[in-house]
VEXGUGU-553719 format. One record per residue (C-alpha): x, y, z; chain; residue number from 0. Coordinates in nm, 2 decimals, always signed. Layout:
! residues N
<site u="X" v="Y" w="Z" unit="A" pos="NUM"/>
...
This chain:
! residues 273
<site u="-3.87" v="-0.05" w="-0.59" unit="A" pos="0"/>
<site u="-3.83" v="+0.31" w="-0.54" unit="A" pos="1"/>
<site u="-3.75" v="+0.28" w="-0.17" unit="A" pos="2"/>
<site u="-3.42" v="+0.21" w="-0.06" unit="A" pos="3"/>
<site u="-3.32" v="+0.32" w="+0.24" unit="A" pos="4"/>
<site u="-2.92" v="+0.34" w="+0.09" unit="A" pos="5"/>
<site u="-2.74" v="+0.26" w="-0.25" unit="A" pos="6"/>
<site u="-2.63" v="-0.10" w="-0.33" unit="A" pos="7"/>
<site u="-2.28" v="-0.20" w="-0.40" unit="A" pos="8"/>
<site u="-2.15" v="-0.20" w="-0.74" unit="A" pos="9"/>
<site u="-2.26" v="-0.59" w="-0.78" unit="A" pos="10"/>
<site u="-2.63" v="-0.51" w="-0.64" unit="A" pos="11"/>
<site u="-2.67" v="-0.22" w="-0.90" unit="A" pos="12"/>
<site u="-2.56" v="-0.45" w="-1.17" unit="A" pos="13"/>
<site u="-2.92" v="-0.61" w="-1.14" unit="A" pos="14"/>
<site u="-3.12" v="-0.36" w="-0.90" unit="A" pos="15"/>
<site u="-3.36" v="-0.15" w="-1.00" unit="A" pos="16"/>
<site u="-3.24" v="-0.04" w="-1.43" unit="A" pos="17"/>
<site u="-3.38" v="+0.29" w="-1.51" unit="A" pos="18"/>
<site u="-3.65" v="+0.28" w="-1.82" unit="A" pos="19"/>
<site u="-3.67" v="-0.05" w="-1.95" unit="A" pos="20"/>
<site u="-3.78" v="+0.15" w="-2.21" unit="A" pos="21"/>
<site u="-4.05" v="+0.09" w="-2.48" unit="A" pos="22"/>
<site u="-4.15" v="-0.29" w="-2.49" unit="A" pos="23"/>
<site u="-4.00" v="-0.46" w="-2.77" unit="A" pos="24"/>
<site u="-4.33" v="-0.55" w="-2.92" unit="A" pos="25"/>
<site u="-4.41" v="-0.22" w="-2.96" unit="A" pos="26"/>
<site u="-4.45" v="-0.03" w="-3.29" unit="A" pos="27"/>
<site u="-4.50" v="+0.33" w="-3.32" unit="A" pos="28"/>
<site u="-4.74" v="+0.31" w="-3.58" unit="A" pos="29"/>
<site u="-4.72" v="+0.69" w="-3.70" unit="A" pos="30"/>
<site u="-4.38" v="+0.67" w="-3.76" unit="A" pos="31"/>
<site u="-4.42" v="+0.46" w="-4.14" unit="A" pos="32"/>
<site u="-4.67" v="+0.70" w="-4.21" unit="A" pos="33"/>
<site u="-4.46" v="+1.06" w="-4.08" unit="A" pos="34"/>
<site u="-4.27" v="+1.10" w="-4.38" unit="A" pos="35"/>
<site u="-4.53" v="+1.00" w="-4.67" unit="A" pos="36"/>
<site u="-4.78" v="+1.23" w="-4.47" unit="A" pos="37"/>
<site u="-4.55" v="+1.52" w="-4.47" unit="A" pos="38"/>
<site u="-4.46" v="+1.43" w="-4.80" unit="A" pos="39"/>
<site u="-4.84" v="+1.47" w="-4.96" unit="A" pos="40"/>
<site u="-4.89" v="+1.77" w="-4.78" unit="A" pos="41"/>
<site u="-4.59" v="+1.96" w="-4.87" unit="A" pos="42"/>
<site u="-4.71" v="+1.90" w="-5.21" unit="A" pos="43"/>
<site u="-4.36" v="+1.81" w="-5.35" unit="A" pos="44"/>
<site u="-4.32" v="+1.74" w="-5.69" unit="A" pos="45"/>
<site u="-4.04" v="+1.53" w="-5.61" unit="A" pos="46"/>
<site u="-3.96" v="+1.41" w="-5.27" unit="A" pos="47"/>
<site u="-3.61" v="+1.25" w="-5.34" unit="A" pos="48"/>
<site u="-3.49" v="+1.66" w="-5.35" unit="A" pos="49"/>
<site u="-3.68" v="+1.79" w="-5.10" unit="A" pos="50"/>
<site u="-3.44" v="+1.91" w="-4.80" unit="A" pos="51"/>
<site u="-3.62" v="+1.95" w="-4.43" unit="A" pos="52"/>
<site u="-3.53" v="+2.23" w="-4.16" unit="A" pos="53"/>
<site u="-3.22" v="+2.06" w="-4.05" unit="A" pos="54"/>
<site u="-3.09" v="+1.99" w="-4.42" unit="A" pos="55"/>
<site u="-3.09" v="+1.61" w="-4.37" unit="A" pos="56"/>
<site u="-3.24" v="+1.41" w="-4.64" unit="A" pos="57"/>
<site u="-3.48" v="+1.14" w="-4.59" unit="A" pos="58"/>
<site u="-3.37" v="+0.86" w="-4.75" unit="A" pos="59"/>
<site u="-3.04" v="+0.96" w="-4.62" unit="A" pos="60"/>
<site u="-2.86" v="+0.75" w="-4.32" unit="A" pos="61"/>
<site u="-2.90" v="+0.85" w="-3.97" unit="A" pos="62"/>
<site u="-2.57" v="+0.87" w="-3.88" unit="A" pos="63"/>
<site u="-2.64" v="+1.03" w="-3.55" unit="A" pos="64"/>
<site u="-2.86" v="+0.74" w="-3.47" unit="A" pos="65"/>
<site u="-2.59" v="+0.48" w="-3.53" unit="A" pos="66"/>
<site u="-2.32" v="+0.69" w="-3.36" unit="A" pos="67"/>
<site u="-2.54" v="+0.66" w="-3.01" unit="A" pos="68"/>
<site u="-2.62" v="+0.28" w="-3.08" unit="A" pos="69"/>
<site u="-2.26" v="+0.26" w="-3.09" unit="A" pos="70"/>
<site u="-2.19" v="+0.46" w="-2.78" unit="A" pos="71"/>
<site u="-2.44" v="+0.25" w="-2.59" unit="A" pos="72"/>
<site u="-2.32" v="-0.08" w="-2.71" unit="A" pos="73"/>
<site u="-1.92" v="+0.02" w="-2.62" unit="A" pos="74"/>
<site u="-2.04" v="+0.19" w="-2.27" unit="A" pos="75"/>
<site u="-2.16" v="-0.18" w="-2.20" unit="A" pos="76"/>
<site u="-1.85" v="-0.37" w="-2.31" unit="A" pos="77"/>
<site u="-1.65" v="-0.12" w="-2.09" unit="A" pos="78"/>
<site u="-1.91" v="-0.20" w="-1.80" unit="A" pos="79"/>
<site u="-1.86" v="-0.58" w="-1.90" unit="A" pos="80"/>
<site u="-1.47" v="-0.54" w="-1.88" unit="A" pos="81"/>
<site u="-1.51" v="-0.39" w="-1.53" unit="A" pos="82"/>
<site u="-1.74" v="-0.67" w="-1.43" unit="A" pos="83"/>
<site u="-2.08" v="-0.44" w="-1.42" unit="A" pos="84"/>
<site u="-1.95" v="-0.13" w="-1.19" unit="A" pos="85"/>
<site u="-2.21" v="+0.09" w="-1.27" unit="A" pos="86"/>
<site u="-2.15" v="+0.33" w="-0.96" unit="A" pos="87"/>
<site u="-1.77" v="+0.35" w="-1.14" unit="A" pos="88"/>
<site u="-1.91" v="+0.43" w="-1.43" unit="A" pos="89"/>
<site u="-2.16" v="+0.70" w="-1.40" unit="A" pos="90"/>
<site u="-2.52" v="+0.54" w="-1.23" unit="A" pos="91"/>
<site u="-2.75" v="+0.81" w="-1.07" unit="A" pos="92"/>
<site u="-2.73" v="+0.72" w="-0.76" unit="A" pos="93"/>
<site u="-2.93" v="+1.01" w="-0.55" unit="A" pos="94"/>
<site u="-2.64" v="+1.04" w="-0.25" unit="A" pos="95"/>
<site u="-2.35" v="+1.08" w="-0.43" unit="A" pos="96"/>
<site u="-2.52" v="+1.33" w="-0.64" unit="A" pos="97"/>
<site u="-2.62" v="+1.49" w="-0.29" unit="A" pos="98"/>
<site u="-2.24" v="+1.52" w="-0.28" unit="A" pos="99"/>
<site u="-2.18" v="+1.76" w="-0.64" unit="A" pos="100"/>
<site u="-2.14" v="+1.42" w="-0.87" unit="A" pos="101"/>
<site u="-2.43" v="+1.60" w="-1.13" unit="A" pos="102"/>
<site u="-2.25" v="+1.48" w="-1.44" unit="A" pos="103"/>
<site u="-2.41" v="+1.14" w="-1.34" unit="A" pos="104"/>
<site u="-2.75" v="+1.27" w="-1.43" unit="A" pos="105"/>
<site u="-2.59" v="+1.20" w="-1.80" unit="A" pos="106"/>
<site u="-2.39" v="+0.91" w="-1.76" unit="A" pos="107"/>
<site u="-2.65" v="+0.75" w="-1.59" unit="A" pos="108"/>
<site u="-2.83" v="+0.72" w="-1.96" unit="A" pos="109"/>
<site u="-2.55" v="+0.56" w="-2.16" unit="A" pos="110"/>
<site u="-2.59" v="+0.30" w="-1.89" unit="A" pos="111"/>
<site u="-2.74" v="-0.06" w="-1.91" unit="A" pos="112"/>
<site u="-2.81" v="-0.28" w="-1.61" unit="A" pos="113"/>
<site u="-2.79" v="-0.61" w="-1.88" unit="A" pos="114"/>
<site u="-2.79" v="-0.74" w="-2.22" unit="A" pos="115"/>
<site u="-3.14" v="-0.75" w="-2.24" unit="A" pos="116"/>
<site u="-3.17" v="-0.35" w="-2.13" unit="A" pos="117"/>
<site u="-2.93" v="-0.26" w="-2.44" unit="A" pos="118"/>
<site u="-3.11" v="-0.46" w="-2.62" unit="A" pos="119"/>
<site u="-3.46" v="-0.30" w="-2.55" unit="A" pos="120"/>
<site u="-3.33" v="+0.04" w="-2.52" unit="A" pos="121"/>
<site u="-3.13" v="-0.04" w="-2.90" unit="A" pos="122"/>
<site u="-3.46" v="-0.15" w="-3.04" unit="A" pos="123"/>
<site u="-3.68" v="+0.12" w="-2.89" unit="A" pos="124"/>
<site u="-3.40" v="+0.37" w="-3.03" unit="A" pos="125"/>
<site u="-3.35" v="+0.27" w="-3.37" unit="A" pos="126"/>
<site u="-3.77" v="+0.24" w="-3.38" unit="A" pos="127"/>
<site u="-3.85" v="+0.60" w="-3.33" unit="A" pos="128"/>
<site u="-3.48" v="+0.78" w="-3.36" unit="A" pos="129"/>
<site u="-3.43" v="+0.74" w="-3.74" unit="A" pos="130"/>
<site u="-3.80" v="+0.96" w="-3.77" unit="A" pos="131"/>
<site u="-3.73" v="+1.27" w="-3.51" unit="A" pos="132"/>
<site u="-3.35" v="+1.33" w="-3.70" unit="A" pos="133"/>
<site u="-3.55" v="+1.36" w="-4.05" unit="A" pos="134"/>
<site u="-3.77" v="+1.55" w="-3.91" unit="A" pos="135"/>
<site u="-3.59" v="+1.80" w="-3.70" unit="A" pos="136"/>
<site u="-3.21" v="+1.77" w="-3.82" unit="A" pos="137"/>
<site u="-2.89" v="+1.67" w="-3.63" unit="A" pos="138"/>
<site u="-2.81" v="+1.96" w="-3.41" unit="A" pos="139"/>
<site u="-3.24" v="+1.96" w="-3.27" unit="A" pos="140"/>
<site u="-3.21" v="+1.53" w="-3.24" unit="A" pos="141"/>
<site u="-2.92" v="+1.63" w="-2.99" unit="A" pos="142"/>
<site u="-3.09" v="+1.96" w="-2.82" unit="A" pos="143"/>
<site u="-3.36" v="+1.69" w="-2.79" unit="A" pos="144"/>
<site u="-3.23" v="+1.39" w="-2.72" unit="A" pos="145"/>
<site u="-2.97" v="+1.52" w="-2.41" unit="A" pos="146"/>
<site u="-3.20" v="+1.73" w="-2.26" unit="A" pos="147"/>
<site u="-3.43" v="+1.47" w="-2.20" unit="A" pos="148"/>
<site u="-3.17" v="+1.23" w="-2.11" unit="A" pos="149"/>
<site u="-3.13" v="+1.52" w="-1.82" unit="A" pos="150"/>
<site u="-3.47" v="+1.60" w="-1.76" unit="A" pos="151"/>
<site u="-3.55" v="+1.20" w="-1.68" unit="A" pos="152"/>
<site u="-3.27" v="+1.11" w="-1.46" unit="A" pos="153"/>
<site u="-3.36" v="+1.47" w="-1.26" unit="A" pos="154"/>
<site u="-3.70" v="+1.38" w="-1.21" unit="A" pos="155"/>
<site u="-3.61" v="+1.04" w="-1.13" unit="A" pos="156"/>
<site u="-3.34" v="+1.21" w="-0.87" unit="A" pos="157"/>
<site u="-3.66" v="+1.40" w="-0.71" unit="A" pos="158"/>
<site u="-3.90" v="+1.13" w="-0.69" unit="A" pos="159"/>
<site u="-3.72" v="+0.81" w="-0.66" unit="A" pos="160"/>
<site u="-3.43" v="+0.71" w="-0.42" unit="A" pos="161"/>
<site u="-3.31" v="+0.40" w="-0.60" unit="A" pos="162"/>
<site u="-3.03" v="+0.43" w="-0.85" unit="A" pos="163"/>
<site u="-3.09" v="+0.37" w="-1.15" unit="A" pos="164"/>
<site u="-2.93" v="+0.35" w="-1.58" unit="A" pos="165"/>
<site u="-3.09" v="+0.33" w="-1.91" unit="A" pos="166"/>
<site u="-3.13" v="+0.55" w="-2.18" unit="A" pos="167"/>
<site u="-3.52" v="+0.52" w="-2.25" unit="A" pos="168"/>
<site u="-3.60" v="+0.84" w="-2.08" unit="A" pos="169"/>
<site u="-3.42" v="+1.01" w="-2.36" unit="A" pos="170"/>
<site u="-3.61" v="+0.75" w="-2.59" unit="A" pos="171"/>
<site u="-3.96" v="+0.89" w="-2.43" unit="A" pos="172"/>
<site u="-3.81" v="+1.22" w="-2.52" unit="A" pos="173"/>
<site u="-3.81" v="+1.18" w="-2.89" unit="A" pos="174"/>
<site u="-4.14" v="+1.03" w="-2.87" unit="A" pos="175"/>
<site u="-4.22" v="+1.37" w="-2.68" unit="A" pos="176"/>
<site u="-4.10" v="+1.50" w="-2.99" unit="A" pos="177"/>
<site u="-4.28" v="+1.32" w="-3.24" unit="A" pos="178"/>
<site u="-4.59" v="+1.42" w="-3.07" unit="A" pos="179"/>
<site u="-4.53" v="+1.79" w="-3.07" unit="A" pos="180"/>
<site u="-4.45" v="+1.77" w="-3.42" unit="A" pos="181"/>
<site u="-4.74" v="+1.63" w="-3.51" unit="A" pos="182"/>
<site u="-4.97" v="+1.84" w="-3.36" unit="A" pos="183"/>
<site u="-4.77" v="+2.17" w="-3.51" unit="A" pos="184"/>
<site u="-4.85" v="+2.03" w="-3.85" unit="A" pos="185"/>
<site u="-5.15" v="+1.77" w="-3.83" unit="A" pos="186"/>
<site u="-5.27" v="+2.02" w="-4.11" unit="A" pos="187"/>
<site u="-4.94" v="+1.97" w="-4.33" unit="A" pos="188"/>
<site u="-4.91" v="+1.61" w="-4.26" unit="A" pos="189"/>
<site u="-5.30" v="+1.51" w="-4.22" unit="A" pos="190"/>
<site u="-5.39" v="+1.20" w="-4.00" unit="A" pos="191"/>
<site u="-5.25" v="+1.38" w="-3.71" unit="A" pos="192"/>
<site u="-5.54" v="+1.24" w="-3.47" unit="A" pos="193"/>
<site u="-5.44" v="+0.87" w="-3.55" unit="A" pos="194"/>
<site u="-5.09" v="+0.96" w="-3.51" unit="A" pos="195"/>
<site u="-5.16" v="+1.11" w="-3.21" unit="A" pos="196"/>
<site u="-5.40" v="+0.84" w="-3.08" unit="A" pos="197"/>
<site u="-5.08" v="+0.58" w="-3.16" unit="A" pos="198"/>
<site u="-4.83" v="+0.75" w="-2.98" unit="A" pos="199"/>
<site u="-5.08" v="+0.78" w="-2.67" unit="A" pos="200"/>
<site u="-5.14" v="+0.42" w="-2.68" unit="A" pos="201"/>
<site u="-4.71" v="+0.36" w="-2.67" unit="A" pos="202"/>
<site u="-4.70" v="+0.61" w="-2.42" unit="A" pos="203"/>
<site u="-4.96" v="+0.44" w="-2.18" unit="A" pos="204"/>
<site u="-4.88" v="+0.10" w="-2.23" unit="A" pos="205"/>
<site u="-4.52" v="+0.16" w="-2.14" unit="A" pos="206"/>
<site u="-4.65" v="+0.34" w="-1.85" unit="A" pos="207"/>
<site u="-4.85" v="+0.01" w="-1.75" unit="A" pos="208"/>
<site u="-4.55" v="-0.23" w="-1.78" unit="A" pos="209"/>
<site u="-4.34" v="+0.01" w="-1.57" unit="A" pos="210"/>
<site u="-4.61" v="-0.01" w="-1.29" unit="A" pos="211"/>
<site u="-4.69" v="-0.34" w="-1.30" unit="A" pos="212"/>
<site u="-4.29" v="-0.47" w="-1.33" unit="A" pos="213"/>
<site u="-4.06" v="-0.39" w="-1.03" unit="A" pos="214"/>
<site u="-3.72" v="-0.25" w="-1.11" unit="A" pos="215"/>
<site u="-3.88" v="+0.03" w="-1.38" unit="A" pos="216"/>
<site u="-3.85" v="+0.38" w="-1.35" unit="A" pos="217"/>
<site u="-4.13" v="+0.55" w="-1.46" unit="A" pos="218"/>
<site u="-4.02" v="+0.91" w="-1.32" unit="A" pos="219"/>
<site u="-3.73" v="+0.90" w="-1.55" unit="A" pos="220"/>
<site u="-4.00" v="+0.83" w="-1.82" unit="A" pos="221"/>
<site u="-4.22" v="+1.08" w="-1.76" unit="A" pos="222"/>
<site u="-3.94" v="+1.32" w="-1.73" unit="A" pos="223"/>
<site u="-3.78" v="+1.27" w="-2.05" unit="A" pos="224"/>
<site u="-4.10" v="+1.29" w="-2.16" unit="A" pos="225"/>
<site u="-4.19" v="+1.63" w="-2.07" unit="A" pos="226"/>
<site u="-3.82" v="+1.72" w="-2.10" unit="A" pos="227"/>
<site u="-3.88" v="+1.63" w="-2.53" unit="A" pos="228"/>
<site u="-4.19" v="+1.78" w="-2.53" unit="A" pos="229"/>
<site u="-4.04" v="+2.11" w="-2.39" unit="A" pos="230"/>
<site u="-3.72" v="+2.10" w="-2.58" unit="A" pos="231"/>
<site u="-3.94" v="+2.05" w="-2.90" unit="A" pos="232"/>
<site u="-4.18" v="+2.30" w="-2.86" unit="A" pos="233"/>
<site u="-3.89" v="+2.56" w="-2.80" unit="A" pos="234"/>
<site u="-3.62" v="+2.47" w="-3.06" unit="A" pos="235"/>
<site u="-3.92" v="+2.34" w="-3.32" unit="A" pos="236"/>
<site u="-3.94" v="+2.26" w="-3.58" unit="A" pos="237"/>
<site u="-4.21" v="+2.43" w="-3.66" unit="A" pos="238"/>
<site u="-4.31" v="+2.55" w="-4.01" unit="A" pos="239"/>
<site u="-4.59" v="+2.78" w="-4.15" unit="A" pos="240"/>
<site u="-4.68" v="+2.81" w="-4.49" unit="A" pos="241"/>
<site u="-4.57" v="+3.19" w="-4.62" unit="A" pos="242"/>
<site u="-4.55" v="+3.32" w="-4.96" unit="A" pos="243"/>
<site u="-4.50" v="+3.14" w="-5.29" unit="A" pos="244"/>
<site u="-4.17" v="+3.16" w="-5.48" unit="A" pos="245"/>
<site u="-4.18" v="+3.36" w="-5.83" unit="A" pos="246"/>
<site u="-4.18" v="+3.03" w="-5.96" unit="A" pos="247"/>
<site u="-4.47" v="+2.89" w="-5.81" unit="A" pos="248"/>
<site u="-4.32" v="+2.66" w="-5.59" unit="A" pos="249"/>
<site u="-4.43" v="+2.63" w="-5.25" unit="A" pos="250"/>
<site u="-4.22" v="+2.82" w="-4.96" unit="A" pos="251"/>
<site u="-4.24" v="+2.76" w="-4.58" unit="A" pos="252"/>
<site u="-4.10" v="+2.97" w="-4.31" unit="A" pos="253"/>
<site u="-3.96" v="+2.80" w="-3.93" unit="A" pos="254"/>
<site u="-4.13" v="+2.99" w="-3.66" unit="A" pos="255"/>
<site u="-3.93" v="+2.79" w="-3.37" unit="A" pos="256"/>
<site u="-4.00" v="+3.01" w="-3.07" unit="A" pos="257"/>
<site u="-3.64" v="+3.01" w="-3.01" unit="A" pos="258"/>
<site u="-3.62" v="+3.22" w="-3.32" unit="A" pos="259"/>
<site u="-3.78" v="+3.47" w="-3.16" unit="A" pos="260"/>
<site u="-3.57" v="+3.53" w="-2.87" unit="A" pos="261"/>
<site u="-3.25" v="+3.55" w="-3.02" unit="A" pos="262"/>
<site u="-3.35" v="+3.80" w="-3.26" unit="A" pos="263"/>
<site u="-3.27" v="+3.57" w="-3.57" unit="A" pos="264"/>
<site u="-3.45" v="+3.62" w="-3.89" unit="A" pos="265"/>
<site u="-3.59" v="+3.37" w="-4.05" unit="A" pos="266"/>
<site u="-3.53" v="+3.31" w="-4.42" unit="A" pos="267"/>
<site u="-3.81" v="+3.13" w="-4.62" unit="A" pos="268"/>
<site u="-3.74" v="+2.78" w="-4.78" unit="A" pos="269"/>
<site u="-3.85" v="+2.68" w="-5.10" unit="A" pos="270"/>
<site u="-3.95" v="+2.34" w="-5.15" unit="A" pos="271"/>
<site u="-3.98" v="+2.18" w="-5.52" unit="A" pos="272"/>
């Protein structure tokens, strides 16, 4: 449904065309269980209730960052609710209006929710895979991550689909982006990097098949935050090399984030116990 000639009224775009019905409910990344207890074992901790990961987050901690956008989402749609569904009010991308110099609606459009059953999806799909990528990278990289694939989806989705459109599971593809560029930086750390890998393909292509074969799914927001993750991963990292051992034998890794490079910032090593 990617070929409207002109938007809908704010009634219409209530129930036309939501952006990223997001990952199907019944879907289960199935590397994400295993992502910490991999890292874990090849870290070689002694103790994994001390260790402390790039971002200084621990990982039995709460992801508070995760709950704060679950929150955001689930208010955004009680504020859409209490203005009877005016999406174009609130932010939708809606390609002419953006024509016009309205850009910021590239991000509102992904705090957005077409109905109760699009929240809920987008709520699920979040709290599935979110909780993993802010363990793993830290706050400020889940946000670096996290917005610019929100961006990145609802521009590609400007570029190569006319219909508006809401929903925040481009920036859910995004983290799963993520995921899969940690994994293969440190498939050696973690091990079982090829059945991670294979698992997130298989989300990743089944999603893609529901969005095809169900009208009113976006799959260029999708694939852009897709690629927007990936990107944003590969450049801000994580992404940790082994270096030299600590006088006291423990274990020290160093965070070779290409971003590192280019603003001249030297890295300090991290011991982990």
């Amino acid at each position: 449904m990617c070929g409207m000639k002109k938007p809908p009224s704010c009634r219409e775009l209530t129930f036309f065309n939501f952006q990223m019905m997001s990952l199907h409910p019944h879907v289960h990344l199935a590397c994400v269980s295993s992502m910490e207890e991999g890292l874990e074992r090849g870290l070689e901790m002694r103790d994994h209730q001390t260790w402390r990961h790039p971002g200084e987050v621990h990982l039995m901690e709460d992801n508070g960052l995760i709950f704060f956008s679950l929150s955001i989402s689930c208010k955004v749609y009680l504020a859409q609710i209490a203005t009877r569904g005016k999406l174009l009010f609130w932010g939708a991308k809606v390609n002419s209006l953006i024509d016009k110099g309205q850009f910021w609606r590239l991000a509102t459009s992904s705090v957005l929710h077409a109905n109760i059953g699009h929240l809920m999806v987008n709520c699920y799909s979040l709290n599935s895979v979110g909780p993993t990528i802010e363990n793993l990278s830290g706050p400020r990289r889940f946000i670096a991550v996290y917005l610019t694939s929100a961006i990145a989806s609802s521009a590609m989705s400007y570029w190569f689909c006319r219909a508006p459109a809401v929903g925040a599971s481009g920036a859910i593809f995004g983290l799963v982006g993520s995921l899969a560029v940690f994994v293969i930086r440190h498939r050696r750390m973690i091990g079982g990097g090829k059945e991670d890998l294979q698992n997130i393909a298989k989300v990743i292509f089944l999603n893609m098949m529901i969005g095809l074969l169900t009208k009113g799914i976006d799959n260029w927001g999708h694939l852009g935050g897709f690629l927007g993750g990936v990107a944003t991963s590969w450049f801000v990292g994580p992404a940790w090399q082994y270096g030299p051992q600590s006088h006291d034998g423990r274990r020290v890794f160093i965070d070779k984030a290409p971003i590192r490079y280019l603003t001249n910032r030297k890295t300090e090593p991290k011991n982990f116990g």
